[in-house]
C-alpha positions as YAML, in Angstrom:
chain: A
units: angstrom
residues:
- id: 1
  name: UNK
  ca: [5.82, 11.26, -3.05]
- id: 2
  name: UNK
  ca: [2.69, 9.27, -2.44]
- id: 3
  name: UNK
  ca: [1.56, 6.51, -5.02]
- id: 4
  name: UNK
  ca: [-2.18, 6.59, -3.79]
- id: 5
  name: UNK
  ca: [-4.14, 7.10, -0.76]
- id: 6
  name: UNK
  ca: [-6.92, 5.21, 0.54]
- id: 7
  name: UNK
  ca: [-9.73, 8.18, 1.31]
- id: 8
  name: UNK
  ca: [-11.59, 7.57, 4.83]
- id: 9
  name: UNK
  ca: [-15.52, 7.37, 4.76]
- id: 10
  name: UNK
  ca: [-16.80, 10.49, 6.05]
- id: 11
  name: UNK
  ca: [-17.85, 9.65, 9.22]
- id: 12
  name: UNK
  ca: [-14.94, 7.28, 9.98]
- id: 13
  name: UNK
  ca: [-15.86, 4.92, 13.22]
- id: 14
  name: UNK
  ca: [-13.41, 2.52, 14.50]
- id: 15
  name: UNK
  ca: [-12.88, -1.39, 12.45]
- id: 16
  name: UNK
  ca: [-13.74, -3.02, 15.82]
- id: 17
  name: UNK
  ca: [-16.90, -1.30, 16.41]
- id: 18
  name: UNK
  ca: [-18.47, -1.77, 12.33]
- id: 19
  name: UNK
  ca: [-17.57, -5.37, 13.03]
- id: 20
  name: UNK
  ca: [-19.20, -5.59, 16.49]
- id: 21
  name: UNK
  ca: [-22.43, -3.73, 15.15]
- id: 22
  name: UNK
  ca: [-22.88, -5.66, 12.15]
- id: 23
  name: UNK
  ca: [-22.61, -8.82, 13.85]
- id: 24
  name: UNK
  ca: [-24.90, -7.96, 16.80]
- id: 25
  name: UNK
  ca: [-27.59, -6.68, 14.03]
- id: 26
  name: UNK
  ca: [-26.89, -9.36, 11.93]
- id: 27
  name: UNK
  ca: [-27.46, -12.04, 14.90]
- id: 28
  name: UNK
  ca: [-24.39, -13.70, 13.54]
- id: 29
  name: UNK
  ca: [-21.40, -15.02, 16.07]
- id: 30
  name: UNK
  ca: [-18.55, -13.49, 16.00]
- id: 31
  name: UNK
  ca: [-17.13, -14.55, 13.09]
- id: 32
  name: UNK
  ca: [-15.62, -12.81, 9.92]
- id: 33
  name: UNK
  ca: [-18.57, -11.14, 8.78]
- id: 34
  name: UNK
  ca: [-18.29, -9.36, 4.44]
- id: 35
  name: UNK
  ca: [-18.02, -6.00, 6.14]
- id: 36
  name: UNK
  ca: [-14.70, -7.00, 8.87]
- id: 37
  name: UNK
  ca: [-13.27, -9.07, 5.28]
- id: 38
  name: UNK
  ca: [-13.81, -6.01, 3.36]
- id: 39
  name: UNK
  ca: [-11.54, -3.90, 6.53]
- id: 40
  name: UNK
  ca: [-9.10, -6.18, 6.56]
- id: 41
  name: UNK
  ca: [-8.54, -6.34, 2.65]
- id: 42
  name: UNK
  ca: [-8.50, -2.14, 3.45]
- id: 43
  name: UNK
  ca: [-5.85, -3.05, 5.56]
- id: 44
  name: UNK
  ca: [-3.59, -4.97, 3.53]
- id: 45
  name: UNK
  ca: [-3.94, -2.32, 0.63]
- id: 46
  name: UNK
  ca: [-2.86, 0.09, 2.68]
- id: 47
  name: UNK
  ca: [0.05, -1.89, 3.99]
- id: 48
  name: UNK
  ca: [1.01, -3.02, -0.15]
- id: 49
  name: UNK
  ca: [0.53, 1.15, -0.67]
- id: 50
  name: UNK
  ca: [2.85, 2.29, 2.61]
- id: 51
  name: UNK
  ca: [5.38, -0.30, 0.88]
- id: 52
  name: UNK
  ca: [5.38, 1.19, -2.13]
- id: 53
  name: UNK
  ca: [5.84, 4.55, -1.16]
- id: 54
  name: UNK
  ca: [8.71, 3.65, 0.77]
- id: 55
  name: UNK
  ca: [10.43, 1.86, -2.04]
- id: 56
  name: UNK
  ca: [9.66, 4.70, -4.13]
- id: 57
  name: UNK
  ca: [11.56, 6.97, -1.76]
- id: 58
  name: UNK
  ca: [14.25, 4.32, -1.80]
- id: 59
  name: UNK
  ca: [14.46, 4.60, -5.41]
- id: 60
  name: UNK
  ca: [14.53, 8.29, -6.06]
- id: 61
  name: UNK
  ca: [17.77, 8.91, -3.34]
- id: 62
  name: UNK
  ca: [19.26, 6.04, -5.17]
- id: 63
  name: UNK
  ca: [18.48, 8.26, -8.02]
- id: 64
  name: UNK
  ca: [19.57, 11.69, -7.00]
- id: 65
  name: UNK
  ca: [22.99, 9.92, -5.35]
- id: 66
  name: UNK
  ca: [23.83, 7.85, -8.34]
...
């Protein structure tokens, strides 16, 4: 059973090429631009989410054998 799902945008394009786009456009250096913070916090969401599910699988065959 899954907690919650992260929806993609529509038109999903890779993290690496948003990042590279937005910088070039932006004439900023590489650095961590709002858009690459805002894919990595994505990221770790969907890490914390894939974490729950698995302890909530854990939990409910701790359930059903107990």
């Amino acid at each position: 059973m899954r907690i919650a799902e992260i929806i993609p945008f529509p038109n999903s394009v890779s993290d690496t090429a948003i990042g590279a786009s937005v910088s070039q456009a932006a004439g900023e250096p590489s650095g961590a631009t709002e858009i690459e913070q805002m894919l990595q916090a994505r990221a770790r969401i969907r890490k914390v989410l894939d974490e729950l599910d698995r302890l909530n699988g854990e939990l409910s065959q701790l359930i059903v054998e107990g």
